[in-house]
TIKE-274955 format. One record per residue (C-alpha): x, y negated, z negated; residue in three letters. Coordinates in Angstrom, 1 decimal, always signed. Last residue first. Layout:
<recs>
        u        v        w   residu
        X        Y        Z      ALA
...
</recs>
This chain:
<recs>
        u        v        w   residu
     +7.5     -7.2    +32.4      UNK
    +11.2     -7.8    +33.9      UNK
    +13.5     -5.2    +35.1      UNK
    +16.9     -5.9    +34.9      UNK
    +19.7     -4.4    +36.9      UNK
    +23.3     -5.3    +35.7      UNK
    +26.5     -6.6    +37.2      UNK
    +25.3    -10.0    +36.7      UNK
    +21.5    -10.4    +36.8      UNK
    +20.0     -8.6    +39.6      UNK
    +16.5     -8.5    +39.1      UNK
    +14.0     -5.7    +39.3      UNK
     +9.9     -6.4    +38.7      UNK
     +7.7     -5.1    +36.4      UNK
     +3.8     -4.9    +36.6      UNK
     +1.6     -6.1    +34.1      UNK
     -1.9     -4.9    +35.4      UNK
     -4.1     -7.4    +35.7      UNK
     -5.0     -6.4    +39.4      UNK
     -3.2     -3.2    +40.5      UNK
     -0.5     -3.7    +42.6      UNK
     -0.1     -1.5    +45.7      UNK
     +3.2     -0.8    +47.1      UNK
     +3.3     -0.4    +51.3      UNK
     +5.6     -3.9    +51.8      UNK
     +6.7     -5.2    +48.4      UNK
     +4.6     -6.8    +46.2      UNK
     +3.5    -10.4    +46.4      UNK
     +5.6    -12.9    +44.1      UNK
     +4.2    -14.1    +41.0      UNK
     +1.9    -17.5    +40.9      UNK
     +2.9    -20.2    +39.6      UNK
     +1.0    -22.6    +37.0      UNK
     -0.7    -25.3    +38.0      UNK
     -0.3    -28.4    +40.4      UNK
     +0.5    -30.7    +38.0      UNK
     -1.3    -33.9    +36.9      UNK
     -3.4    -36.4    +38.3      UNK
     -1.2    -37.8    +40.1      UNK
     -1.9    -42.1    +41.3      UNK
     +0.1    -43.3    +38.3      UNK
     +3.2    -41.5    +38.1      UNK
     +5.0    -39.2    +35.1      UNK
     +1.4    -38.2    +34.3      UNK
     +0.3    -38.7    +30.5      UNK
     +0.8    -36.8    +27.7      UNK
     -1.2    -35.4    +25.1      UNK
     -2.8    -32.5    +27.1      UNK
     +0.9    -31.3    +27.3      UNK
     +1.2    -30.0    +30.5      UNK
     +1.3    -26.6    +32.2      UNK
     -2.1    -27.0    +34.4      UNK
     -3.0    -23.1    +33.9      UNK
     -2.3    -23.0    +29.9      UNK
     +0.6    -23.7    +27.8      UNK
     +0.9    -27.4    +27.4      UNK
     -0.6    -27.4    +24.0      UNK
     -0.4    -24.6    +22.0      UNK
     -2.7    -21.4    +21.6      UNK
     -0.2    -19.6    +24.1      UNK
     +2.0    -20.0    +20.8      UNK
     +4.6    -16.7    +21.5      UNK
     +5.9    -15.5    +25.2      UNK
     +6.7    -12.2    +26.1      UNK
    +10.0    -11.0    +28.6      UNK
    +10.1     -7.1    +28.1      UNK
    +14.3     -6.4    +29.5      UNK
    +14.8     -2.4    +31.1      UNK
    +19.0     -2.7    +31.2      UNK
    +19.3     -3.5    +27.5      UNK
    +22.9     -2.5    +26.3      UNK
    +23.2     +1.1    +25.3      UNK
    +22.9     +1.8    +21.6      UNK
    +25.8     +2.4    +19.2      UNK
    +24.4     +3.5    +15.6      UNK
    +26.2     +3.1    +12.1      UNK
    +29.1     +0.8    +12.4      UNK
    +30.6     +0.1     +8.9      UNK
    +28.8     -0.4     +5.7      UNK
    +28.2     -2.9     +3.3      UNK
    +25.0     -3.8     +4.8      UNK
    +24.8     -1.7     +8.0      UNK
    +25.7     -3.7    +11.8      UNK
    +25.3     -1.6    +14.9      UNK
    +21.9     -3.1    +15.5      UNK
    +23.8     -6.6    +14.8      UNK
    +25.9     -6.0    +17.9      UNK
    +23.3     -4.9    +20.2      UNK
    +20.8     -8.3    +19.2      UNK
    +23.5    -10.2    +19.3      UNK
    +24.5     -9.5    +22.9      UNK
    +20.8     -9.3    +23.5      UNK
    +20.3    -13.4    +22.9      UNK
    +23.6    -14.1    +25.0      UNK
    +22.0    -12.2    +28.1      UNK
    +24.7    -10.2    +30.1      UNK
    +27.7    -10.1    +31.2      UNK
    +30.4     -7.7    +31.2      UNK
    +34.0     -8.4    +33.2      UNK
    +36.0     -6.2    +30.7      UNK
    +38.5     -9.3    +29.4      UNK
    +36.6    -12.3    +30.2      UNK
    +33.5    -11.1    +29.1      UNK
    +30.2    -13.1    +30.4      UNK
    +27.2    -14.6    +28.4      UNK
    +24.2    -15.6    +29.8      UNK
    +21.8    -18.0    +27.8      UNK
    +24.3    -21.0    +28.6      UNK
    +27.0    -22.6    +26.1      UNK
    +28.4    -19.3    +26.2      UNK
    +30.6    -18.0    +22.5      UNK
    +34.4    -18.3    +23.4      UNK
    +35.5    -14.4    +23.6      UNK
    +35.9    -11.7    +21.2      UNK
    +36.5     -8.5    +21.8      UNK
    +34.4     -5.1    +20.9      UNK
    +34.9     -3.8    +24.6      UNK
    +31.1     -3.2    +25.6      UNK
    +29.7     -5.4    +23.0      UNK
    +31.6     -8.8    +23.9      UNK
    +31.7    -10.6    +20.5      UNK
    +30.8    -13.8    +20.5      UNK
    +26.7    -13.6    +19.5      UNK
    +27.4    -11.3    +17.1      UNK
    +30.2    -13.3    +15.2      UNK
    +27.9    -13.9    +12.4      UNK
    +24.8    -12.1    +11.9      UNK
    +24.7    -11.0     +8.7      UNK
    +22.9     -8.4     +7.9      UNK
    +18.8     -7.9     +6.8      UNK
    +17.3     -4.6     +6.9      UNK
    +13.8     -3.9     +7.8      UNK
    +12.3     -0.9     +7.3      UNK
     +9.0     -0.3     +9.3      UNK
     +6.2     +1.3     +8.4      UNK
     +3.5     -0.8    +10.5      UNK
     +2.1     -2.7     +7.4      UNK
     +6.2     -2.8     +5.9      UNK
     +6.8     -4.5     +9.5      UNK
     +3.7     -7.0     +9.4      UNK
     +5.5     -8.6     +6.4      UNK
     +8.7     -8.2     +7.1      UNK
     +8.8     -9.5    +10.3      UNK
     +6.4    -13.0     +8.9      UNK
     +9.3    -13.3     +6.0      UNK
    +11.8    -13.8     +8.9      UNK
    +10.1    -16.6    +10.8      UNK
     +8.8    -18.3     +6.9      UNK
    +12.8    -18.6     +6.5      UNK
    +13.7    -19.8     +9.6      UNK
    +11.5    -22.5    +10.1      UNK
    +13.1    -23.7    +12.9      UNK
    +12.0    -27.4    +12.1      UNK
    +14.6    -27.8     +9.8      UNK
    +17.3    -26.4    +12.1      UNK
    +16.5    -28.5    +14.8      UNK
    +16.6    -32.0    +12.7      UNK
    +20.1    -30.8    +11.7      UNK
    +21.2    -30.7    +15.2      UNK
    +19.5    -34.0    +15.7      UNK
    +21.3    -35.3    +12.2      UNK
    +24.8    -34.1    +13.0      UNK
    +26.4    -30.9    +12.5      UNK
    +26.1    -30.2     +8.9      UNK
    +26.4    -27.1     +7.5      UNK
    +24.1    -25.2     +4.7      UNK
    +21.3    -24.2     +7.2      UNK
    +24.3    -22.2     +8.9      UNK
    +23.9    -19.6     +6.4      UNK
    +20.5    -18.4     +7.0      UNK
    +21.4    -16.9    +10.2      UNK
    +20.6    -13.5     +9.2      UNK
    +20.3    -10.8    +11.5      UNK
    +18.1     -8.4    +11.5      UNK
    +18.5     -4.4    +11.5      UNK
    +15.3     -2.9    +12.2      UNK
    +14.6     +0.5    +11.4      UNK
    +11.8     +3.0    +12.3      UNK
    +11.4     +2.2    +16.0      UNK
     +8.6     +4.8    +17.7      UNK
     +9.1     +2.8    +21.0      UNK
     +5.1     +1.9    +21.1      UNK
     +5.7     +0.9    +17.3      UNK
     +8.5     -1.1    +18.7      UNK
     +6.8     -3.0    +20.7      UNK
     +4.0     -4.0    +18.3      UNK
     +6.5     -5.1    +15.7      UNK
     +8.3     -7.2    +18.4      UNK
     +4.8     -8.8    +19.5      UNK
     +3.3     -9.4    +16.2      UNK
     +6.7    -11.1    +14.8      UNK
     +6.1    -13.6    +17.9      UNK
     +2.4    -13.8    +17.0      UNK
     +3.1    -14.8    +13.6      UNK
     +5.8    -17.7    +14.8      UNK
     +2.9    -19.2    +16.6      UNK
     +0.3    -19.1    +14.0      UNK
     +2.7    -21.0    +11.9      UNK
     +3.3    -23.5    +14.3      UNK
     +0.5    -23.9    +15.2      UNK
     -0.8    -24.2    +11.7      UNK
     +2.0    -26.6    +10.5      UNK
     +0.9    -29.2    +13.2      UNK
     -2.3    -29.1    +11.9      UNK
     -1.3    -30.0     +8.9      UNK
     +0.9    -32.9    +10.1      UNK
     -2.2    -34.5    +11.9      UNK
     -4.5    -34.3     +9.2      UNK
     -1.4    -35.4     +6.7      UNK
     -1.0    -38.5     +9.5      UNK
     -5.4    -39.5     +9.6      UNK
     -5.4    -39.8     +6.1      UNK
     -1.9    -41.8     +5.6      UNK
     -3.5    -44.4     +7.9      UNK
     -6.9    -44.1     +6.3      UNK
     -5.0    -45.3     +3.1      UNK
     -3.5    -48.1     +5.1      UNK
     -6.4    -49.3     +6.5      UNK
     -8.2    -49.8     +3.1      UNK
     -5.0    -51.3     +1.9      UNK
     -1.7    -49.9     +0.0      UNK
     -1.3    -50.7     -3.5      UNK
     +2.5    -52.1     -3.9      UNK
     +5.0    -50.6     -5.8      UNK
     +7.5    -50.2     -3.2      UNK
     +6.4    -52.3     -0.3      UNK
     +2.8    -51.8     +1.8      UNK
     +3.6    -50.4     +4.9      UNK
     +1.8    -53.6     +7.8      UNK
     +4.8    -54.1     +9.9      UNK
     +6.0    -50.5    +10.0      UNK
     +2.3    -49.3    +11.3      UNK
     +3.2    -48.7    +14.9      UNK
     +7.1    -48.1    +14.3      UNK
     +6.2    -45.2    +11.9      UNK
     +3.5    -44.2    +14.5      UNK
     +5.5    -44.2    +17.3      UNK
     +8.7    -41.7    +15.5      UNK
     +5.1    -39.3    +14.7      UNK
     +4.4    -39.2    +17.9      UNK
     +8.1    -38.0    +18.8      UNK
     +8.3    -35.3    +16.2      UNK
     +5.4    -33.9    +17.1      UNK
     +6.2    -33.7    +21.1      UNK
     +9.6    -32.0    +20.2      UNK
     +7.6    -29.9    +17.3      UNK
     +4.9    -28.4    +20.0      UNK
     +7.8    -28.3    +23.0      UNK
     +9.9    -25.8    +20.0      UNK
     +7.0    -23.7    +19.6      UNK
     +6.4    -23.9    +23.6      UNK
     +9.6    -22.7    +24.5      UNK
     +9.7    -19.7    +22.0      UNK
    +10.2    -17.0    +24.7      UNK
     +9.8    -13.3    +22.7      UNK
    +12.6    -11.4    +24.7      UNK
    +12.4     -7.3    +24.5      UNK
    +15.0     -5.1    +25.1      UNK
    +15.6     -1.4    +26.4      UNK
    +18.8     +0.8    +27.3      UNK
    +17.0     +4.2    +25.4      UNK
    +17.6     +2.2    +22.3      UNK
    +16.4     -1.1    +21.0      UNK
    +17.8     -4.8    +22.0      UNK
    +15.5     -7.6    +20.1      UNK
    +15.4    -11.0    +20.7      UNK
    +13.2    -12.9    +18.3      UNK
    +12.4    -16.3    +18.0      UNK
    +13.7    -17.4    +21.5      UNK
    +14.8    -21.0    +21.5      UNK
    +15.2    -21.0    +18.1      UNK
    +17.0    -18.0    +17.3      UNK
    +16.1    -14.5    +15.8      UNK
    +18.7    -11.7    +16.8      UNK
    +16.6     -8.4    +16.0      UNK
    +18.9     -4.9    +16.3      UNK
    +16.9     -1.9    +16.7      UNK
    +17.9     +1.3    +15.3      UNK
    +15.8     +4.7    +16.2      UNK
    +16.7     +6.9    +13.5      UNK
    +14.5     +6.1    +10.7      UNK
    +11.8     +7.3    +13.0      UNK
     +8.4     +5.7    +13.5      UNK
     +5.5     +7.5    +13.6      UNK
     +3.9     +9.1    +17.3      UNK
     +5.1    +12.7    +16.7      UNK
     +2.0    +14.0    +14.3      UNK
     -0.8    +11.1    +14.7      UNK
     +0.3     +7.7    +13.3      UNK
     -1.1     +5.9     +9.8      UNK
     -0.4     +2.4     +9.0      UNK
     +0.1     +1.4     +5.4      UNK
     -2.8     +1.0     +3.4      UNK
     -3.8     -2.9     +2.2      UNK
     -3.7     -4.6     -0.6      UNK
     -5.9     -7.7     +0.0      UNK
     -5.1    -11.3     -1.3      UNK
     -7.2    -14.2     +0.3      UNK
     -5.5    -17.5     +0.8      UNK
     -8.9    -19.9     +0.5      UNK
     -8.7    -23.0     +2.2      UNK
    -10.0    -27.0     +1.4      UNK
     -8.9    -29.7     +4.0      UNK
     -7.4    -33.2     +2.9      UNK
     -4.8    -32.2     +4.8      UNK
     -3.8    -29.1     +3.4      UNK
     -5.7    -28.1     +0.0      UNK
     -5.9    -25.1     -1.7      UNK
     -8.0    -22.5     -3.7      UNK
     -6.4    -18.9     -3.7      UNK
     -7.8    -15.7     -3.9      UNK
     -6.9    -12.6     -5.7      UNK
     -6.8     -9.0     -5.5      UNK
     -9.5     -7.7     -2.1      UNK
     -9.8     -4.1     -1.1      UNK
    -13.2     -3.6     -2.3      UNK
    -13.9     -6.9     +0.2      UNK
    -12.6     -5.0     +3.2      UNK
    -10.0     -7.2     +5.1      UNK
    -10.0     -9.6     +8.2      UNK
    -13.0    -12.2     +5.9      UNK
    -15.4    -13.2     +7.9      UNK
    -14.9    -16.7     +9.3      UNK
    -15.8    -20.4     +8.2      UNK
    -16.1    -19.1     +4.1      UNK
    -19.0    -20.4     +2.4      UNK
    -18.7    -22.6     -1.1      UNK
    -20.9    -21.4     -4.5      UNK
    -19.8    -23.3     -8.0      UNK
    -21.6    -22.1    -10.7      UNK
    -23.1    -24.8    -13.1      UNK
    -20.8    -26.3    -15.6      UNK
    -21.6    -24.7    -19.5      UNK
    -18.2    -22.6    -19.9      UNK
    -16.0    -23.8    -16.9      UNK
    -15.7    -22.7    -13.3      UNK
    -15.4    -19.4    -11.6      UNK
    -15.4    -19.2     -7.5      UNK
    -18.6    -17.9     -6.2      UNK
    -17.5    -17.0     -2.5      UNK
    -19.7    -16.4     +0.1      UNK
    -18.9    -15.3     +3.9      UNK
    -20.5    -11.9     +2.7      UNK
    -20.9    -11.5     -0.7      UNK
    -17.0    -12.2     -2.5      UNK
    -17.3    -12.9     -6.2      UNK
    -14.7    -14.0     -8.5      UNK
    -13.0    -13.3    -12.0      UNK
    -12.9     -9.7    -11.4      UNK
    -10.0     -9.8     -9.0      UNK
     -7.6    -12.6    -10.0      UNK
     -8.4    -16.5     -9.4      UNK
     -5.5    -18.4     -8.2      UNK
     -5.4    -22.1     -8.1      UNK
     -3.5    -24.6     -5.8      UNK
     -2.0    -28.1     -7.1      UNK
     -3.3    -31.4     -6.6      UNK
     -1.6    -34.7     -8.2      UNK
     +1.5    -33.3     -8.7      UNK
     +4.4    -34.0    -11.3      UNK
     +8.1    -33.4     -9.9      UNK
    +10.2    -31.4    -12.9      UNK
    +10.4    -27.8    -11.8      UNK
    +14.0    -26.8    -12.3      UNK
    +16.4    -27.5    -10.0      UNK
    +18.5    -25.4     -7.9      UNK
    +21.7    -27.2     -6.4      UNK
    +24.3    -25.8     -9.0      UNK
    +24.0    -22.2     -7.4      UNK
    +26.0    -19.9     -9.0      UNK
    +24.1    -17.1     -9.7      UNK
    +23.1    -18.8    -13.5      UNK
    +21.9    -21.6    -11.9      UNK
    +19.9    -18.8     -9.2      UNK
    +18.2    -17.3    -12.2      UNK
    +17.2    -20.8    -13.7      UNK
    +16.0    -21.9    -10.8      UNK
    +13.3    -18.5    -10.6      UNK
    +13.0    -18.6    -14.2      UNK
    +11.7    -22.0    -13.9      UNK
     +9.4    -21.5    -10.5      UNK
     +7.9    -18.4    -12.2      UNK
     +7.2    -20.1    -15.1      UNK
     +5.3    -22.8    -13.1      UNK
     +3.2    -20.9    -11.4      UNK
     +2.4    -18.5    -14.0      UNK
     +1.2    -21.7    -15.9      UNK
     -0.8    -22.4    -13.1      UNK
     -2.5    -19.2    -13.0      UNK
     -3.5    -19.7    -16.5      UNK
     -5.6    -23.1    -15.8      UNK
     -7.2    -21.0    -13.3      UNK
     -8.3    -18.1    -15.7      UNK
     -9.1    -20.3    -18.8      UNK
    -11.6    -22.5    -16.8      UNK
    -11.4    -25.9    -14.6      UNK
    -14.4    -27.6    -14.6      UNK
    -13.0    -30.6    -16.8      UNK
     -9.6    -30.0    -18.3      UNK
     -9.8    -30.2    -21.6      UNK
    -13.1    -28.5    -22.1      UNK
    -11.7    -25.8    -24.2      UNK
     -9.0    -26.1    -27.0      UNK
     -5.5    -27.4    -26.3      UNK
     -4.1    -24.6    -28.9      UNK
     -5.5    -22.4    -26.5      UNK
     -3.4    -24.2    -23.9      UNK
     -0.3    -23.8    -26.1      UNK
     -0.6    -20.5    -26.1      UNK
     -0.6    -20.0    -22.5      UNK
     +2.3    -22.0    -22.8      UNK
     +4.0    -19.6    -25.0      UNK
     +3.6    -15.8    -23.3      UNK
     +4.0    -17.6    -19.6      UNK
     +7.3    -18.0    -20.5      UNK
     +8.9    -21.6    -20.4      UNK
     +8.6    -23.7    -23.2      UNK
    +12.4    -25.6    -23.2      UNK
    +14.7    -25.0    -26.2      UNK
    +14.7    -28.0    -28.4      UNK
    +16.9    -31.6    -28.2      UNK
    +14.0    -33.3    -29.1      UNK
    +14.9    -35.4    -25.6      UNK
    +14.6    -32.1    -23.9      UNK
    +11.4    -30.7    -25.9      UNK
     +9.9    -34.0    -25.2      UNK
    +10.4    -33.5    -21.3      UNK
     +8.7    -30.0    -21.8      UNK
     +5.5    -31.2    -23.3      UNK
     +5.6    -33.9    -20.2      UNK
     +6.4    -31.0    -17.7      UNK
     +3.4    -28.9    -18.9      UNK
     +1.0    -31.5    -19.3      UNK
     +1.8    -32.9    -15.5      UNK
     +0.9    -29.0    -14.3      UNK
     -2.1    -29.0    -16.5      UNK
     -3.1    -32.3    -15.2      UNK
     -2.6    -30.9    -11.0      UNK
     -4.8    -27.9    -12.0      UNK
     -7.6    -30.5    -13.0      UNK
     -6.4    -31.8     -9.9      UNK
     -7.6    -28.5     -7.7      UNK
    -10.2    -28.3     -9.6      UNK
    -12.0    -31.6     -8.9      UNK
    -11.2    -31.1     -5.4      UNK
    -13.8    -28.2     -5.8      UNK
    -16.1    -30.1     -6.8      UNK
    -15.8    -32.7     -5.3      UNK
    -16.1    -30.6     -1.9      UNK
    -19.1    -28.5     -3.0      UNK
    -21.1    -32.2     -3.8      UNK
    -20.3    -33.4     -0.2      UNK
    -21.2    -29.9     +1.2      UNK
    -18.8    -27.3     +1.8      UNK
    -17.1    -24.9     +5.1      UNK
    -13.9    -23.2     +3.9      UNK
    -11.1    -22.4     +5.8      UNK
     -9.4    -18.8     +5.5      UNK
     -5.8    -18.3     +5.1      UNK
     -5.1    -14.3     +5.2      UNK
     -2.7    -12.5     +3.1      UNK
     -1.1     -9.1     +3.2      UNK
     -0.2     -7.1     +0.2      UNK
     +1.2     -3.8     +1.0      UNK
     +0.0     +0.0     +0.0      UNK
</recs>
């Protein structure tokens, strides 16, 4: 069994919506109570309250009614929150790491969790709990719910962009295959993620796959830039520090964490669909490991403010988490290496050569080329944690070319961003997307059937799906 979670909007009234807001900062007092009571038991010079044992006894102490609506059960789940955050910085202080810090940043709306039993799922209805004496709060769910209600373990009321979700909790069954369609341990995949491709996987049997993250990184490109003209649209009239912003301005700052939000969701939707596709190819392959790399490390250097701007909209971290998740559904083991050197290293000889500024990547020593995405791929398939190499498999010859976020802008028939206009006045836009080639003389192609075609690329014969 595996926990999966699903984000799920809500649809309120007026009346639902305060209410529910009305929890959610409620929350945000118990979090500000917590890290004032602390802050006294700094400048006290006394050990800081920090297991979930001892605040939860200071909020009986507190007595109830304190916080409005919000009961016993969600007032607790923020105290988990926050003693999981401390022991988590304090772990990775005593690790090494001088740059964690421990929760100290007061909120004015923070998410609560209500555990099974405390709620009620009927349907697309969810009575979520509220105080002794206030009258039961009912909201409806936009969309059924992707998982069995017996099968359900907690949900979770948020806010992103002044919009109101639910994160529902299932634990879910691991995928079952028929006798001699589950994935084996042996078959050894190596996953290169990256930002212009997400995931770039080379598998055994001389196969690959290519998830194309064009339009992910097109989304945050044309993101970044609208946002750059509304800064310098509204810089004249940004109330100064400690100044009350106007009517205007507050509907300003509405209008940009609507537009930021949504921004998130495509994104995120994007990068799920990416780890959908490699999961789903190598169930069909009957994968059982995947060895990852992990390019985590260069998020610590600096190379200039664009190339830094790059890197924190890759998303690394959430990219990765998304492969693990759908791979422990599928059965999947997923090891993480590090991926350094992979993308340099020829992997027919084993030597190194200058890493390609291009996406095809050519040995000066045995004459191999190939796609720079794969290369990694193969070598970090060979890679073991603490180990040496396990598995050598034949570079990709059959390449699977997918692309993730055909929900985003700009990806559809016309192939232009919605948002922006024609380069010249008098076009209306582009003439569409191309169509493939005909088939050769005498071959028949099925209609919407993916058929592949052969490319020469290098010394090497690729077939594209």
């Amino acid at each position: 069994m595996v926990l999966r979670t699903a984000r799920v909007g809500l649809r309120v009234t007026a009346a639902q919506r305060e209410r529910c807001f009305g929890l959610l900062a409620s929350a945000g007092d118990v979090w500000a109570c917590v890290l004032d009571m602390n802050r006294w038991q700094r400048h006290r010079g006394l050990r800081p309250l920090a297991s979930y044992q001892e605040l939860c006894r200071e909020l009986s102490a507190a007595g109830p009614g304190t916080f409005g609506e919000l009961d016993t059960t969600g007032a607790r789940s923020v105290l988990r929150r926050y003693s999981d955050a401390w022991f988590a910085a304090a772990k990775r202080r005593a690790g090494g790491d001088s740059l964690a810090r421990f929760p100290r940043r007061k909120r004015g709306l923070v998410p609560v969790r209500y555990y099974h039993g405390t709620f009620v799922l009927d349907g697309q209805r969810l009575r979520l709990p509220v105080g002794r004496g206030c009258a039961p709060l009912w909201v409806r769910l936009d969309r059924e719910l992707p998982y069995p209600v017996e099968q359900v373990r907690s949900v979770t009321l948020l806010n992103e962009g002044r919009r109101l979700f639910v994160e529902v909790t299932a634990e879910v069954p691991v995928a079952t295959y028929e006798p001699g369609c589950e994935p084996d341990p042996g078959r050894v995949a190596g996953v290169d993620p990256g930002v212009i491709h997400p995931f770039a996987v080379a598998g055994p049997g001389a196969e690959g796959l290519i998830v194309s993250g064009r339009a992910i990184r097109a989304e945050t490109h044309l993101h970044l830039k609208d946002t750059k003209h509304r800064r310098r649209a509204v810089a004249q009239r940004a109330p100064k520090p400690g100044q009350a912003g106007s009517r205007r301005w507050r509907k300003h700052r509405a209008r940009q964490r609507k537009i930021e939000a949504r921004h998130k969701r495509r994104v995120k939707q994007a990068q799920h669909e990416a780890a959908k596709t490699v999961i789903g190819w190598a169930v069909k392959r009957r994968i059982g490991t995947l060895v990852v790399g992990d390019p985590r490390g260069v998020l610590d250097l600096k190379a200039g403010r664009r190339h830094n701007q790059r890197v924190r909209a890759w998303r690394v971290g959430y990219l990765l988490r998304c492969l693990k998740d759908k791979a422990e559904q599928a059965g999947i083991r997923v090891m993480l290496v590090d991926e350094r050197g992979t993308s340099s290293t020829c992997p027919a000889c084993g030597r190194r050569v200058p890493k390609p500024a291009g996406r095809l990547f050519t040995c000066m020593h045995c004459g191999f080329s190939g796609h720079r995405d794969l290369v990694g791929g193969a070598n970090i398939a060979r890679r073991r944690p603490g180990g040496p190499i396990t598995t050598k498999n034949l570079f990709p010859v059959v390449i699977t070319h997918r692309r993730a976020g055909r929900h985003l802008p700009g990806t559809g028939p016309a192939r232009r961003d919605p948002r922006r206009r024609p380069h010249h006045g008098a076009l209306a836009g582009s003439i569409g997307r191309p169509r493939p080639a005909p088939p050769p003389w005498g071959v028949a192609r099925l209609s919407g059937e993916d058929q592949p075609t052969t490319v020469k690329h290098g010394q090497r014969s690729l077939t594209r799906h």
